[in-house]
N, C-alpha and C positions, 0 to 999 in steps of 0.2 A: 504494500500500500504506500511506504514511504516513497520508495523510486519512482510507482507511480505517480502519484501527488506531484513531486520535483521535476519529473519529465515531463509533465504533461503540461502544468502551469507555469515553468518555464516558457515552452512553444507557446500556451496562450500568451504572455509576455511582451514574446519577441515579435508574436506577429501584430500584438495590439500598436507595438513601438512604433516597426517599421511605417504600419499607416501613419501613424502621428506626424512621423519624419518628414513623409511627402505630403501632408495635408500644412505643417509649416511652410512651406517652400510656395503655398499657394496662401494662405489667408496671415496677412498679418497681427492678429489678434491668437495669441494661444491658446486662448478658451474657444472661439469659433473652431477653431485646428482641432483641437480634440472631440469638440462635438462633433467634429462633421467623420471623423477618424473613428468613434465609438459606432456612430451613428453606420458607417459601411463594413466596420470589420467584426464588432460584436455577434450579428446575423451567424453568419459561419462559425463563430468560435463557438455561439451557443449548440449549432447544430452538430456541430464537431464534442462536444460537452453531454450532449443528449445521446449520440451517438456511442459514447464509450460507456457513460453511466448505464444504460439500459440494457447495451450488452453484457456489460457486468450482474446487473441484475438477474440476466437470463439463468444464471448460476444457483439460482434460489431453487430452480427446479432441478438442482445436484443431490443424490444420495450418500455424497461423500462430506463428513463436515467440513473441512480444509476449503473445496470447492465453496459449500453452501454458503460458510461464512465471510469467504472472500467475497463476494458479490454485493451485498450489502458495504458492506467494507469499503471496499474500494468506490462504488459509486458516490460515498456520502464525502472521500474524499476528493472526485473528480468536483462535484457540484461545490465544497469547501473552494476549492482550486478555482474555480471559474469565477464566486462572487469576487475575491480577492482581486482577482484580474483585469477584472470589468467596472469596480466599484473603486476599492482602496487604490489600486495601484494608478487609474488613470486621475485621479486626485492628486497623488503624491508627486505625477510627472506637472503639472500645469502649476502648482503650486513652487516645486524648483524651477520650472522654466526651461529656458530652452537650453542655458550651459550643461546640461545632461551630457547633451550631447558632443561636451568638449572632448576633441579639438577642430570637429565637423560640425561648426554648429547650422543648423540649415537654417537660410535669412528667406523670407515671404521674395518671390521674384527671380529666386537665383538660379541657372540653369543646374539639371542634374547631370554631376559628374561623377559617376559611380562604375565604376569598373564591373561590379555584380552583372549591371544593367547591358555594360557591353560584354561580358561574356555568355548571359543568355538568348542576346541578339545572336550572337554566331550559331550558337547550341541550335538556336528555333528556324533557323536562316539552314542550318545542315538536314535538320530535321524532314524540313519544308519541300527540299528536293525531291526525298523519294520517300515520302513516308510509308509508304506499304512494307518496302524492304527494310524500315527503321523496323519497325512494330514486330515483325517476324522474326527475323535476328534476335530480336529482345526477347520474342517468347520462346525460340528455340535456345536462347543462353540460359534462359531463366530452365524450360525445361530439365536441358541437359544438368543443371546443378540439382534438380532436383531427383535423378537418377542417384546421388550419391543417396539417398535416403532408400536403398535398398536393402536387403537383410537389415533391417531397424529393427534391435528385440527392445522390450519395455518389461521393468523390473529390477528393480537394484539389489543385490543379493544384503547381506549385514554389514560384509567385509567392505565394501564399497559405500556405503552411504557416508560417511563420512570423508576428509581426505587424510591421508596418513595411516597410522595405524596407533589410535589411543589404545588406554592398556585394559579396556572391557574387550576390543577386539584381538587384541595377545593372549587376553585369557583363555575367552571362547575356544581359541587355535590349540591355546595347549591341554583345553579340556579334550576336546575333539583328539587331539594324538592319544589317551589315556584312558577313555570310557567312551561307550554309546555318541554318537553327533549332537543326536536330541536329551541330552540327560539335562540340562539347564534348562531344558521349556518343553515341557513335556504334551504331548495332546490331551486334553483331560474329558474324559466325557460323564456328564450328569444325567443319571436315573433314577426312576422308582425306587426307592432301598430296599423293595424286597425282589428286584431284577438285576440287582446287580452281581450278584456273583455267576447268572448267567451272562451278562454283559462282559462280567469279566474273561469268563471262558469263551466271548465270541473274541476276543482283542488276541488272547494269545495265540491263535489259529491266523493269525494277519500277518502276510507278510512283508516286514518292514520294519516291525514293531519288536523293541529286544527284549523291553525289559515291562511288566505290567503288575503296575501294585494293587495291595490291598484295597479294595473299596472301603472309603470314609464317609461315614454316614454324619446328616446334617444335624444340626442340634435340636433339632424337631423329630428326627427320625424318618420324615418320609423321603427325602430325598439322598443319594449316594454321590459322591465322587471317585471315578477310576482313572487313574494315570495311567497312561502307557507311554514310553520311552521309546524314542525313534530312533531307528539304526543311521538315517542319516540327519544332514544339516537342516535344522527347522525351515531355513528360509529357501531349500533348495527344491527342485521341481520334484525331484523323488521322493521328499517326504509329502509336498500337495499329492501326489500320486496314492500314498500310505494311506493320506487323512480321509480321500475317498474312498479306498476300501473299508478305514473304518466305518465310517460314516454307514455304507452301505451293511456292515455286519450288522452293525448294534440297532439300526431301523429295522432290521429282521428280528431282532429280539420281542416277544410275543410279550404288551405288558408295562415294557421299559419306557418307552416315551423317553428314547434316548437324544441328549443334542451335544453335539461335541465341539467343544472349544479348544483353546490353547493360540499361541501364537502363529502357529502354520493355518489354522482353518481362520483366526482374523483378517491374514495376511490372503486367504484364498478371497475371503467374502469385499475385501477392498480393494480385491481387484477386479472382482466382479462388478461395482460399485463403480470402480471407473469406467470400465464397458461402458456401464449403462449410461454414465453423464455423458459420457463421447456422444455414444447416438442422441442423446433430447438437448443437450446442449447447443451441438455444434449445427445442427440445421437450426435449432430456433434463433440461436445468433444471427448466420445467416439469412433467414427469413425478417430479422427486425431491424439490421444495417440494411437490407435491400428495400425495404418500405420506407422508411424515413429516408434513404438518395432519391427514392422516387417523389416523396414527398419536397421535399426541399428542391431538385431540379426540374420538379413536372415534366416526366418526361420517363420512359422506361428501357428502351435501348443505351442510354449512357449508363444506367445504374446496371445494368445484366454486363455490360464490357469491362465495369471499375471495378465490381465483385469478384468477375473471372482473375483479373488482374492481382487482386489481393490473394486470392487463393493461390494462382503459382505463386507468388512471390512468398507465402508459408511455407511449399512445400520446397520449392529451393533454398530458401533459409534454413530446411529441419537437413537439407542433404550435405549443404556444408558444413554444419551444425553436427550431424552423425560421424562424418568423416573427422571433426578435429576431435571429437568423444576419443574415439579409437584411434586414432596413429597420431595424435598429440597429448591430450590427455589420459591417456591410459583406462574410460572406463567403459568395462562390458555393455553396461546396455544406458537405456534411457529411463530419469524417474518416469512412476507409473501417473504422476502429475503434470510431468513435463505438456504431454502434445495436448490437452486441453486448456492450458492455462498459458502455453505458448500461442497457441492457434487464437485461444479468444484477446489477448492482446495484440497480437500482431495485427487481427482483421478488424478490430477497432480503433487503432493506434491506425493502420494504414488508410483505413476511410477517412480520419481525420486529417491526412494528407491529400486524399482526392476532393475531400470540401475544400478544401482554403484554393486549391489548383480551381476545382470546376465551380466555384461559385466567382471566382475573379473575373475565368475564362465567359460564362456566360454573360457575366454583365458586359465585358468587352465585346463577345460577341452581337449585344442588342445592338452598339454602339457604329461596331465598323465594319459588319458583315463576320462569318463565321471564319474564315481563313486568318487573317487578318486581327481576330478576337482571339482567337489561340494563341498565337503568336503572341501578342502583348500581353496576355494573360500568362504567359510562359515566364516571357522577359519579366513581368512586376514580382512576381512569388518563389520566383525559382532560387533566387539567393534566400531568400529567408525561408524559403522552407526547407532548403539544406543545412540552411544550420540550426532549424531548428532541430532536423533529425539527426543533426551527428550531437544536439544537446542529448537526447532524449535515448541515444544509444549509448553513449557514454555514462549516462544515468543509470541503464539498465546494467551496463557491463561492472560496474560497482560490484553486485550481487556477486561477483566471482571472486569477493575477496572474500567471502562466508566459507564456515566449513563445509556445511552441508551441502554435498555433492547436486540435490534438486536442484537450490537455488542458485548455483553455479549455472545448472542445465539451462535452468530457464534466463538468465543473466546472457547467457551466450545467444540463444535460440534468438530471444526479441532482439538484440543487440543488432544482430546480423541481418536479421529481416529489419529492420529499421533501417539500416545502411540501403541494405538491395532496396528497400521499397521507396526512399531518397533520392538517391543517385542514379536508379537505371528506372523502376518503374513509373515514377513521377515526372520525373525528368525527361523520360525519353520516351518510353512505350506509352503512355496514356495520351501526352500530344500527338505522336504519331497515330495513333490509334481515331483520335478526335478529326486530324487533318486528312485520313482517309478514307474514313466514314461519310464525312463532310454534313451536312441538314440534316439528314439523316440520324447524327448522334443523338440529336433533341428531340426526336418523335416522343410522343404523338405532340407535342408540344413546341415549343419555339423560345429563344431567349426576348426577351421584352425590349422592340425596339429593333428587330433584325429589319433591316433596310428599310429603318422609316428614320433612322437618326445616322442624317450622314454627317462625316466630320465638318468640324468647324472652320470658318474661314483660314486659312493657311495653315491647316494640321495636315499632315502627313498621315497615310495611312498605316504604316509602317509601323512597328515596336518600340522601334532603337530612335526612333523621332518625336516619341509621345513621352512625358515625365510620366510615372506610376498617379502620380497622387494627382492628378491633373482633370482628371475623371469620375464618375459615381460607379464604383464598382466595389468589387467582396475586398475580400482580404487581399 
């Protein structure tokens, strides 16, 4: 929750600033500047804000508590995060003025000289050329990295969840050389107390199982506990293997109303637990980021292209992501937390990157036609939403100084997707994508103002000739 909170309300920050910056450069009054700077980039940030909360929320319907309680969690900090952003902080700017901005301080009138500006003029100008061939190249790079996400196992065994080897995990090792695998956590199953000593004679018949104690009955009497001792490792596939045939005995006990517990069948039921949030999670996610893009860009073909878009760029993030697991950081598999809690930030984190792009882009597009509206919609956001992404991955990569091998997982996982969904998808593949489609991207719908607001006397239609702030557009 914390990295989220600092990643996220950072980017609101940077992108609130950057408007401000070109709304000085046109109004000389710095209270008008910021009104008019709230007034076009808030729109986006809240929908950008709405967009991660609510996907967060969607976790509420997780069977796992980790998941469940994350969700609430974390939305109450995105929605923390945004009043701050939109209320204290544009306060705090108008009130110091415009030396913030030392040693660039922007004067109402002065041409924009920004480097940002002319290197996304090139980027949109290369683009422009052959977009088809941009777009594809992007999806077959993005594809191909997501090929490294092959053989992905999911499960950390004990030995691994931590980094290192503290000394509960030296112990384990040197019980394990000495006795039984399973002698420190044994499977336990609870019965009728007058079935248990048939319960106990269905355990000893299992095999797997070394060593099986006396049945202990409850302090009421009606109910028993029998331990059974596992030949192997609690956390390894061949004792879940065990815990099933027990399972399966002691349900044949005539009477018993047997349930079996212990750390192996926990470990079985939470990962079964995970299955299930994968499947109700990860569409309803998807289902509620694709109705609010369609809701906020009126229009359903761009929101079915930006969705597809965030998904490779998940699944190429998890394959570079798997590949440094194993031949850089030395571990077997992936937490069994990791790809849903990777997956639901990335595709909400990443859509928040296709608003601030596509709500610029449309409003430019009312303005100067759709070619044209990309283009400048390219050039105004594409520095600031690079950095806002390398903030908010740097944020995330934080997490890999934790011990706990998960948060390391997930640290790297959104890191990486945050990068790729920066630098190649935002950047390149979604204007290409936008430039090749062409009217078409805005069905059934249209941006407000397409060829009924032509430019202003002596504007240029071009990007790299237009200042960002100069205009009524998103972020």
């Amino acid at each position: 929750m914390t990295a989220l909170l600092f990643g996220v309300g950072t980017d609101y920050a940077m992108l609130l600033l950057a408007r401000y910056r070109e709304e000085l450069r046109v109004h000389e009054d710095r209270h008008e500047a910021m009104q008019t700077a709230v007034r076009r980039a808030v729109p986006a940030i809240a929908a950008s804000a709405a967009t991660v909360s609510i996907g967060l929320l969607c976790l509420t319907q997780a069977d796992v508590g980790f998941n469940y309680t994350l969700g609430p969690a974390g939305a109450i900090a995105i929605v923390c995060g945004l009043a701050a952003m939109t209320t204290l902080f544009p306060a705090v700017l108008v009130i110091l003025g415009r030396w913030v901005f030392w040693p660039h301080v922007p004067r109402a009138g002065a041409a924009v000289k920004n480097a940002n500006h002319r290197l996304w003029d090139r980027v949109g100008g290369r683009i422009s050329r052959r977009p088809r061939l941009v777009w594809i190249g992007s999806a077959l790079v993005l594809t191909a990295l997501a090929l490294g996400s092959l053989g992905l196992t999911t499960g950390l065994d004990d030995e691994h969840l931590i980094v290192g080897k503290p000394g509960s995990i030296a112990g384990q090792e040197f019980l394990a050389d000495h006795y039984p695998a399973g002698q420190s956590r044994p499977a336990e199953v609870i019965s009728k107390a007058d079935a248990a000593p048939a319960v106990a004679a269905a355990l000893k018949g299992i095999d797997g199982v070394a060593e099986v104690a006396a049945p202990e009955k409850s302090t009421d009497g009606t109910l028993a506990s029998t331990r059974a001792v596992l030949k192997d490792s609690p956390d390894s596939a061949a004792a879940a293997r065990t815990v099933d045939r027990i399972r399966a005995a002691v349900h044949a006990v005539p009477g018993a109303e047997a349930q079996v517990g212990g750390p192996t069948a926990m470990a079985q039921e939470k990962t079964e637990a995970q299955a299930h949030d994968r499947k109700v999670v990860i569409p309803l996610v998807l289902a509620v980021v694709f109705l609010i893009l369609v809701v906020l860009l009126r229009a359903l073909v761009a929101p079915l292209l930006l969705m597809a878009t965030v998904v490779l760029s998940y699944f190429a993030a998890l394959g570079i992501s798997w590949q440094l697991f194993q031949h850089v950081l030395g571990f077997p598999a992936v937490d069994i937390q990791v790809m849903l809690i990777g997956f639901l930030f990335l595709v909400a984190l990443g859509v928040d990157y296709n608003i601030f792009l596509i709500h610029r882009i449309r409003e430019e597009v009312g303005h100067r036609g759709h070619r044209a509206g990309v283009l400048s919609g390219l050039t105004s956001t594409g520095g600031v939403i690079t950095s806002a992404g390398a903030v908010l991955a740097a944020t995330f990569a934080a997490l890999t100084t934790a011990p706990q091998v998960a948060f390391i997982e997930i640290g790297i996982v959104v890191a990486v997707g945050v990068l790729i969904d920066t630098f190649l998808v935002r950047s390149v593949l979604v204007p290409a994508l936008a430039l090749d489609v062409g009217r078409p991207f805005w069905w059934p719908g249209r941006p407000v103002g397409t060829d009924t607001a032509p430019p202003a006397a002596g504007e240029q239609t071009t990007p790299a000739a237009v200042p960002a702030g100069s205009r009524g557009g998103g972020v």
